[in-house]
C-alpha positions in Angstrom: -26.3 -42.9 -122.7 -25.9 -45.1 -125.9 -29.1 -45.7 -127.5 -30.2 -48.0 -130.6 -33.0 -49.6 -132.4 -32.3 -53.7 -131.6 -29.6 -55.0 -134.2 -29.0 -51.5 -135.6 -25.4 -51.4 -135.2 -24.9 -54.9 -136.7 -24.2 -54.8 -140.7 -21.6 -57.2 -141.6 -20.7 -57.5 -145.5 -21.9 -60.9 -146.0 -25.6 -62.0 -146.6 -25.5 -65.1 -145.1 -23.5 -63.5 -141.7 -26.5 -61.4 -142.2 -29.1 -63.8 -141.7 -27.6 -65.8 -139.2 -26.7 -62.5 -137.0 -30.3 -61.1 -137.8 -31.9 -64.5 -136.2 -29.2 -64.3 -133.4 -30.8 -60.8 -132.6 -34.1 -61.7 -133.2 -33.9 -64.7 -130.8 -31.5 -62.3 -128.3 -34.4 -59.2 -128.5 -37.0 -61.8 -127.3 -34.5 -62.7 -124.5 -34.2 -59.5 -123.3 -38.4 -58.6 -123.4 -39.5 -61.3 -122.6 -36.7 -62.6 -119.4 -36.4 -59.2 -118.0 -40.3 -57.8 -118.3 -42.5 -61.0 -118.5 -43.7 -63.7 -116.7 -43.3 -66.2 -118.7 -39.6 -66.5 -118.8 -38.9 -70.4 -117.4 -39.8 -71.0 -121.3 -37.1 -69.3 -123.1 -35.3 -72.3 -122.3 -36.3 -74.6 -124.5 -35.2 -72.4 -127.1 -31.5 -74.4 -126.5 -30.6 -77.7 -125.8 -29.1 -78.9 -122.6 -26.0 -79.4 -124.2 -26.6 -75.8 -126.3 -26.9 -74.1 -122.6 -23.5 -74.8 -121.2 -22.5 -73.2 -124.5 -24.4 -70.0 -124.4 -23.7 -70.1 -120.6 -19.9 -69.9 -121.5 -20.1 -67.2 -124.3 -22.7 -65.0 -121.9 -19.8 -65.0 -118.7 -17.0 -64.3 -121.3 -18.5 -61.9 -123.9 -21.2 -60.6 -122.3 -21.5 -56.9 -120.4 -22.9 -57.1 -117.3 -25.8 -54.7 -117.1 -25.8 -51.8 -114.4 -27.0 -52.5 -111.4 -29.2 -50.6 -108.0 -27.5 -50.6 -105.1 -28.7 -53.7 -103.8 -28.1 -55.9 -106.9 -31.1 -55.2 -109.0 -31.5 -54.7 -112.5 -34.7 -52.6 -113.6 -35.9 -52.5 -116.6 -39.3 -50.6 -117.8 -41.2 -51.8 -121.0 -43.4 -48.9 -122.0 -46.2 -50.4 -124.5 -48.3 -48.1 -126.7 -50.6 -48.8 -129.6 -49.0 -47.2 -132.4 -50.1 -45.1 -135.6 -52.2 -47.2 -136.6 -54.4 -47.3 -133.6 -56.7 -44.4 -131.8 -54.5 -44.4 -128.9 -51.1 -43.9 -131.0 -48.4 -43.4 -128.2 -50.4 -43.5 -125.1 -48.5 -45.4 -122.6 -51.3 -48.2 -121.9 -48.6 -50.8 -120.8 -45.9 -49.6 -117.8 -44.3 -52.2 -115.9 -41.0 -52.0 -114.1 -39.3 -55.3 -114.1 -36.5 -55.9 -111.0 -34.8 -58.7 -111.7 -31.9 -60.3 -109.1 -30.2 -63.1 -110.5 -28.5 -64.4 -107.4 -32.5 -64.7 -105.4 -33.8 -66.1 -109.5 -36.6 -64.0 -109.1 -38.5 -60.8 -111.5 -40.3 -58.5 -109.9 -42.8 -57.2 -112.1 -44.6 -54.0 -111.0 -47.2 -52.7 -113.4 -48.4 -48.8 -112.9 -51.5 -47.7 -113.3 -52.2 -45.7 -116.3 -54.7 -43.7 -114.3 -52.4 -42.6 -112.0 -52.4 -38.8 -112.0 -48.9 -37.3 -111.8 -47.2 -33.4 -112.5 -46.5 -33.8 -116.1 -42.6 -32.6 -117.0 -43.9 -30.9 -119.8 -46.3 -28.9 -117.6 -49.3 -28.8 -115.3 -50.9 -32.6 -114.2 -52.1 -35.4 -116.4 -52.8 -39.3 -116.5 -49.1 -40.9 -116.6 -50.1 -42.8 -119.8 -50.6 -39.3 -121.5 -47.2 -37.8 -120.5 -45.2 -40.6 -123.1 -47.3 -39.4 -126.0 -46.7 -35.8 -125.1 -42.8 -36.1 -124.6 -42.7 -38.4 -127.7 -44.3 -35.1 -129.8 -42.3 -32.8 -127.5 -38.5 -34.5 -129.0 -40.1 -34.8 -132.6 -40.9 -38.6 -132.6 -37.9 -39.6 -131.3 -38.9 -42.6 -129.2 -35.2 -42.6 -127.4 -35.1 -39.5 -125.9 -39.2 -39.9 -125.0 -38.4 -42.8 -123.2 -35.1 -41.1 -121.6 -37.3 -38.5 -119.9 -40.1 -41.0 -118.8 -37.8 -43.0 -116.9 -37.3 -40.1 -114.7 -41.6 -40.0 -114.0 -40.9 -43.7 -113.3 -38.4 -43.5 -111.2 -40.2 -40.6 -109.5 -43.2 -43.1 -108.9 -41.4 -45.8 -107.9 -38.6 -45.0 -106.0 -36.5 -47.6 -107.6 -33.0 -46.8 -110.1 -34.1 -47.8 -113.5 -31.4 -47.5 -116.1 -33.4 -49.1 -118.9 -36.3 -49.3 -121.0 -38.0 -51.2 -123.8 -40.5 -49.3 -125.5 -42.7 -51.9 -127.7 -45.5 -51.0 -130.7 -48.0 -53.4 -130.0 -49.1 -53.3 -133.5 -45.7 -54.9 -134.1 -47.2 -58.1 -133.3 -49.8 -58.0 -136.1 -47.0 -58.6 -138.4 -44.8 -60.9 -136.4 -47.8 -63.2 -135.8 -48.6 -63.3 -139.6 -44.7 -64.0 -140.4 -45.3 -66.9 -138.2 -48.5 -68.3 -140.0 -50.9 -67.4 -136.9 -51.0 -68.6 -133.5 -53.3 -70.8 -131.4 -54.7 -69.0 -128.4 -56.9 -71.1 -125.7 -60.0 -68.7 -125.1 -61.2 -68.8 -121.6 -65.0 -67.5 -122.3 -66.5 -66.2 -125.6 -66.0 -62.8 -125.5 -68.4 -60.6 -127.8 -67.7 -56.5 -128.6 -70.2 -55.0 -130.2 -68.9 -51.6 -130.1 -65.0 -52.6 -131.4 -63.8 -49.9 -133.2 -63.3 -50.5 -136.7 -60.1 -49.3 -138.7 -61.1 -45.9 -139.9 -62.7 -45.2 -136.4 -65.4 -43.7 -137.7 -68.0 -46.8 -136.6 -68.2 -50.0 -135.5 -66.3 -53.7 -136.3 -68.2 -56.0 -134.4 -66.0 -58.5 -132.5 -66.5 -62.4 -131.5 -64.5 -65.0 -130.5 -65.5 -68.3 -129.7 -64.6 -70.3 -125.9 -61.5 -72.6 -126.4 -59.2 -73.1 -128.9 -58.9 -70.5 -131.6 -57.1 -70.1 -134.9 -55.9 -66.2 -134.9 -54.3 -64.4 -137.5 -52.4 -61.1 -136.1 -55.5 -58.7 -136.9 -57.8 -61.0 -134.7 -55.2 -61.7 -132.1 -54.5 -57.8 -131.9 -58.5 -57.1 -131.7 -58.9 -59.5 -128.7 -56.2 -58.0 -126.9 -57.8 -54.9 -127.6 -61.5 -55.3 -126.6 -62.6 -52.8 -124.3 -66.4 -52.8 -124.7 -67.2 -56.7 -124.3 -70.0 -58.0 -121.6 -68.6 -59.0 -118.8 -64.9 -58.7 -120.0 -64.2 -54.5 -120.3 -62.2 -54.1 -117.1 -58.4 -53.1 -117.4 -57.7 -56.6 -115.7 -59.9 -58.3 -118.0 -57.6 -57.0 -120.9 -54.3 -57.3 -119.1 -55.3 -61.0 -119.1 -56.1 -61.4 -122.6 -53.1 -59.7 -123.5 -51.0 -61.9 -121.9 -52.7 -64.8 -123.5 -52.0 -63.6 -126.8 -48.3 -62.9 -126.1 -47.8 -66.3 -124.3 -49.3 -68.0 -128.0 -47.0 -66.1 -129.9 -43.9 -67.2 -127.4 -45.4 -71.0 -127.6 -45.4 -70.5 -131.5 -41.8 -68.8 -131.6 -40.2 -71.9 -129.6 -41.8 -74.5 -131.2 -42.2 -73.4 -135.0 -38.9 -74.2 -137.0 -38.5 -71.0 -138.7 -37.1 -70.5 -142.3 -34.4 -68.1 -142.9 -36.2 -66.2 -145.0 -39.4 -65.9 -142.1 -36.6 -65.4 -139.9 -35.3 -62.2 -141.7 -38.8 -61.1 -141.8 -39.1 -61.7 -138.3 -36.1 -60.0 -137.1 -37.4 -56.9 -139.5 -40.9 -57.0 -138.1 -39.0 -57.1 -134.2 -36.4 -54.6 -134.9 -39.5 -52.3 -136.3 -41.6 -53.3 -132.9 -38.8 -52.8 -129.9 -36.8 -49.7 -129.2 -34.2 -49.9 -126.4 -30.8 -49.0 -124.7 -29.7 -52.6 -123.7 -27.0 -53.6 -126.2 -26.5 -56.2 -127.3 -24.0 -57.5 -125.1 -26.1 -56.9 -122.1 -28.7 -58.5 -123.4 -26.1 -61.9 -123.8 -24.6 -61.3 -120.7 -28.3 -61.7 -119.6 -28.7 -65.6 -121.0 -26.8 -67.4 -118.3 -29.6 -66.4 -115.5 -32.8 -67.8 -117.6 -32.3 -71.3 -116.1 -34.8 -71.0 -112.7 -36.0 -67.6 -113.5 -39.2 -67.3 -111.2 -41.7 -63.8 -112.0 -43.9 -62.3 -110.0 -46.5 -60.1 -110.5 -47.7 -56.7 -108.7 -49.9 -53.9 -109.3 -50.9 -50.4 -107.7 -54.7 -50.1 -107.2 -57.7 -48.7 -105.5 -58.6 -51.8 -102.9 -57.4 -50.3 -99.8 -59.8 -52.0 -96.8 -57.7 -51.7 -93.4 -59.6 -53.9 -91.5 -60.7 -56.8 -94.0 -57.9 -58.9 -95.1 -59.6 -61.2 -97.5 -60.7 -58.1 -99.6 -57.4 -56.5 -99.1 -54.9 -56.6 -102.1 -51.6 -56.1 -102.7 -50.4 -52.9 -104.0 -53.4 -50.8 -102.4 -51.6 -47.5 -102.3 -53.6 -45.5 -104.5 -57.5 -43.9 -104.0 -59.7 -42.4 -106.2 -60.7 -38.5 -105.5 -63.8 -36.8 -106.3 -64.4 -35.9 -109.8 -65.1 -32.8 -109.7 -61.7 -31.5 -108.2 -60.3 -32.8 -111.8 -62.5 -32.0 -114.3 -64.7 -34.8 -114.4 -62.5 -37.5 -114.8 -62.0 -40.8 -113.4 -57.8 -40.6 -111.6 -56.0 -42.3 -109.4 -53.6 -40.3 -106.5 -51.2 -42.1 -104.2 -52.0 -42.2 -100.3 -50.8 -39.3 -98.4 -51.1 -37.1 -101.5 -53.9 -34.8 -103.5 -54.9 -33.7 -106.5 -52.7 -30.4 -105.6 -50.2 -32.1 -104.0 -49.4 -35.3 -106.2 -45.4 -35.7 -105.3 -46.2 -37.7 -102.3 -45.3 -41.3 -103.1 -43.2 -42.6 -99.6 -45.8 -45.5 -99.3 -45.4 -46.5 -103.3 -41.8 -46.2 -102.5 -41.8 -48.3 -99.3 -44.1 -51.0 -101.2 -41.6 -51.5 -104.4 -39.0 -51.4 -102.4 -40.2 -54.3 -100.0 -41.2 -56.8 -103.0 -38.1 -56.0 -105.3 -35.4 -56.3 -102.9 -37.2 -58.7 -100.5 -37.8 -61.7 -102.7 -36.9 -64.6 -101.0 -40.2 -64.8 -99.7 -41.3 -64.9 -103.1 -39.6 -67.8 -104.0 -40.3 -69.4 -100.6 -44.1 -68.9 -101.5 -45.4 -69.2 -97.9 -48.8 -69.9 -96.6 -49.4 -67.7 -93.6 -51.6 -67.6 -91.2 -51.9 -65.7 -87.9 -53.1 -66.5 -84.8 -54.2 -64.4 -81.9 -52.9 -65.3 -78.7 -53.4 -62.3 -76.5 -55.5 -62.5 -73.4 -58.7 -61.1 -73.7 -58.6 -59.3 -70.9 -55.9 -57.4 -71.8 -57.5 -56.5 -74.7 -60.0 -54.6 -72.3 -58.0 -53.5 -70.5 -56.4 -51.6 -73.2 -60.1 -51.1 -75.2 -58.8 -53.0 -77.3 -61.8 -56.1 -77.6 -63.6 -54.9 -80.0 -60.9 -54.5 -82.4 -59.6 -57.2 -84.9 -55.7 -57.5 -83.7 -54.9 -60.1 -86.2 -56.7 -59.5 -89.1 -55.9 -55.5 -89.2 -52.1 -57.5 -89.1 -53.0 -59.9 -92.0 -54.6 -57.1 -94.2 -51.4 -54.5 -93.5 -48.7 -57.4 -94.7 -51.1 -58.3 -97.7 -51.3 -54.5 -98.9 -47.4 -55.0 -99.3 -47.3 -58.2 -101.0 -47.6 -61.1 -97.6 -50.4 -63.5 -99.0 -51.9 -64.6 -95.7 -54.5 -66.7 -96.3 -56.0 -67.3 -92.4 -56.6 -65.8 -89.4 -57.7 -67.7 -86.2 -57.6 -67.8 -82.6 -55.4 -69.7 -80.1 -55.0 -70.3 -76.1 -53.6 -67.2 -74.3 -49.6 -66.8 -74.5 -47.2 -64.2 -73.4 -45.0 -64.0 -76.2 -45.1 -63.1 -79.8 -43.7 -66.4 -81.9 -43.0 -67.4 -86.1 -43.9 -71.2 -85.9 -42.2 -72.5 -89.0 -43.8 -76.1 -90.0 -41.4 -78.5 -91.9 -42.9 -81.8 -93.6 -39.0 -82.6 -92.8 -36.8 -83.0 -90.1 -34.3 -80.3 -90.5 -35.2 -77.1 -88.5 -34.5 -74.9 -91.7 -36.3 -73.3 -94.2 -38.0 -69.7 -95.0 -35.9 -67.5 -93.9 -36.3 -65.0 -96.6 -39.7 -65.5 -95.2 -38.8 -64.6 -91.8 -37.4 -61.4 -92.5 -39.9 -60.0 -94.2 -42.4 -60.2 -91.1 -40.1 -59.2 -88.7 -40.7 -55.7 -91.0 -44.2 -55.5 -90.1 -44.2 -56.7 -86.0 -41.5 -57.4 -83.1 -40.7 -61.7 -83.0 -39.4 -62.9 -79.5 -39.0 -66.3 -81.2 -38.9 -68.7 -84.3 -39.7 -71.9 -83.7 -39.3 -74.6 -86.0 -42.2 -77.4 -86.0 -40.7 -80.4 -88.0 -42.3 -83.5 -89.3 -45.4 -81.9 -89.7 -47.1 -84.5 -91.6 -49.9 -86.6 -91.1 -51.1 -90.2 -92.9 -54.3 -90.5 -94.3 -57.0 -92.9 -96.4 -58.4 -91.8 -99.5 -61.5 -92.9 -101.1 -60.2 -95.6 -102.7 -58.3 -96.8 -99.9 -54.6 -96.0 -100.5 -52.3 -94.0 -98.0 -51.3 -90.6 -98.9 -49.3 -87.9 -97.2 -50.8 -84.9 -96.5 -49.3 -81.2 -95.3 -51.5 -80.1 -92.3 -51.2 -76.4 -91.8 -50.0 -73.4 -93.0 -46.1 -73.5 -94.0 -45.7 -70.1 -91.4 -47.6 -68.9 -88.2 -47.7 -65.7 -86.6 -48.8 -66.5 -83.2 -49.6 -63.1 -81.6 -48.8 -62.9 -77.7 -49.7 -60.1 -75.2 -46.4 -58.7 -75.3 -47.5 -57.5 -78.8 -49.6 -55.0 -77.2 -46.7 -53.3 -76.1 -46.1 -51.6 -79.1 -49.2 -52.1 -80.3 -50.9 -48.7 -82.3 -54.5 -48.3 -83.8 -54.7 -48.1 -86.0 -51.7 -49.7 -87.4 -49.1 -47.2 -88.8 -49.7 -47.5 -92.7 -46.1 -46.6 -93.7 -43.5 -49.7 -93.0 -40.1 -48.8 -92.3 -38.0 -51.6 -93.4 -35.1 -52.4 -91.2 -35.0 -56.5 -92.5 -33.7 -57.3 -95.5 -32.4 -60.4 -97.7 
């Protein structure tokens, strides 16, 4: 496999070629991070013109290499993001997401691992995963190529998925590229105050404080706030996931809108080509262009929130657990369902999850609402001592585990069979059936019945007419013959059979 820093096969004779390829790459490297790994790629757009995106459409068909493939059409891509020298946690892995991106369904999967996640190490013995990169990366003497050769093979271990390339990223990278821009503006949800910020020796503390709203930051203040760990009421993981993503999305709002000078722009593309390592080349990453336009990402984790028989507190991605400290030392891990700390391999379910939301994505474009209703008779319920257990909702909370957002559950009148009432604002009897075959992964469907012109006409307060939606776009009415095959509890495994 060919491997390269970004633009590091490019050195044409002439200075000004120079430039103008070094932008092309620059401009081309953010592509390929930010339209393949994250979710915020509808905006690399406006980097061209309308008329400008016929042309690059043209040149991406006719020069560009079209990148390799799973065997249903995917292209994965993992960004591995560490802190660098310069910070305490040098090459730990803090950032892991596999991105699955199909062009023809216009959707990115984005799955992030957890870097708790406690997995046989390659190099020997078990370990957190984010600790296995830094270990390989001193095992191949600094060579961040052939570290992030042999981690792909943990992550496709983890995953289950085919992932043929990688983007590792130096997050202190973008201490320099936001000063080569002149700052960026970041809207600051709440103050955020860290009293125990580490400061740059690491020997004591740099007390941290940024202000709610719109703030001013240079790329040492933007790098601390994605940092924070120790802040009041903002030290979780997610907290700083979110504040990371705030920082990047100012620094792609500055990138589009600034006019950059050649001479920033040969800083920049220094400061990127010093940041990102990766095996796309640069054709790939051309051939990649023509599928911005549309581009929808979506977002999914692995955690710790399993809870079978609540399915407003169930979350997607629920597939790992936390095991008693003792039996590791001490330390806070996570294991995957169905495995131990002495038996770690086991990650079917993980599989069967990223699987489901990377190569099912219609539904996430269709972005249902869902509800399901329980129409089984009561008495067969007893019958079957079955009444004092929640049919519908210990449904609702499997499909949410894997990535279904249903956001009811009621009761209905009794009926015999098991239905997918489909309402359309419209007339047309079409419509989410990417949807569609998702559920019929999770239960048996006698029928789908479209419900058109589901609208209704009411006044607002200040008297005008307005249409309103009534109902969730997708119902799963439940009928007795769902009993049938009916198990308790529900099998946690899903053995997909329906696909796109």
């Amino acid at each position: 496999m060919q491997t390269r820093k970004v633009g590091e096969s490019f050195k044409p004779r002439k200075k000004s070629g120079l430039l103008v390829r070094k932008w092309g790459i620059a401009i081309l490297c953010i592509i390929g991070v930010f339209a393949l790994i994250h979710p915020y790629a509808d905006h690399i757009k406006s980097f061209f013109s309308s008329a400008g995106k016929n042309v690059v459409k043209v040149v991406s068909k006719t020069v560009g290499t079209e990148m390799k493939k799973d065997s249903y059409g995917n292209v994965n891509v993992a960004l591995i993001g560490y802190g660098g020298s310069t910070h305490g946690g040098g090459y730990l892995s803090d950032t892991m997401i596999v991105a699955s991106r199909n062009p023809e369904k216009g959707a990115v999967s984005m799955i992030s691992i957890p870097r708790d996640l406690y997995v046989k190490n390659p190099l020997g013995g078990a370990s957190r995963i984010n600790a296995v990169f830094t270990q390989l990366y001193s095992h191949h003497k600094r060579d961040l190529h052939l570290a992030a050769q042999d981690f792909l093979k943990m992550l496709e271990k983890v995953t289950g998925l085919e992932i043929n390339y990688y983007a590792t990223i130096d997050f202190s990278g973008f201490k320099k590229v936001i000063d080569t821009l002149g700052g960026i503006e970041v809207n600051v949800p709440s103050a955020l105050h860290d009293y125990q910020y580490p400061d740059e020796h690491l020997r004591g503390y740099d007390p941290l404080h940024v202000e709610a709203g719109w703030q001013t930051m240079d790329g040492a203040l933007a790098l601390k706030y994605a940092r924070s760990r120790h802040a009041a009421g903002h030290a979780s993981d997610f907290d700083r996931s979110l504040r990371q993503q705030l920082v990047i999305d100012a620094l792609k709002n500055k990138l589009v809108a600034s006019g950059v000078s050649l001479d920033r722009a040969t800083q920049l593309y220094n400061n990127l080509t010093e940041m990102v390592t990766t095996n796309v080349k640069l054709d790939e990453m051309l051939r990649t262009v023509q599928f911005l336009d549309g581009l929808k990402t979506f977002s999914f984790g692995i955690n710790n929130s399993y809870t079978p028989t609540n399915f407003q507190t169930m979350q997607k991605g629920a597939f790992v657990y936390n095991p008693p400290r003792d039996l590791v030392g001490g330390a806070s891990v996570l294991v995957p369902y169905g495995g131990s700390v002495v038996n770690l391999d086991q990650y079917s379910m993980i599989h069967e999850y990223v699987d489901f939301v990377s190569h099912l994505q219609k539904f996430l474009v269709e972005k249902p609402t869902i509800e399901i209703v329980n129409g089984i008779d009561k008495e067969q319920l007893r019958t079957k001592k079955l009444q004092n257990t929640k049919i519908a909702s210990i449904l609702a909370a499997k499909m949410k585990r894997y990535g279904l957002e249903v956001k009811e559950v009621s009761n209905t009148d009794p009926q015999e069979l098991t239905q997918i009432v489909i309402n359309v604002p419209g007339e047309e009897a079409q419509g989410f059936e990417g949807t569609v075959n998702a559920i019929k992964n999770f239960l048996p469907i006698d029928q789908v019945v479209y419900n058109t012109g589901v609208i209704k006409s009411i006044i607002d307060d200040y008297g005008n007419e307005v249409i309103v939606f009534t109902g969730s776009d997708v119902e799963i009415k439940l009928g007795n013959n769902y009993l049938s095959g009916f198990k308790y509890p529900l099998p946690e495994t899903l053995n997909i059979q329906y696909r796109d």
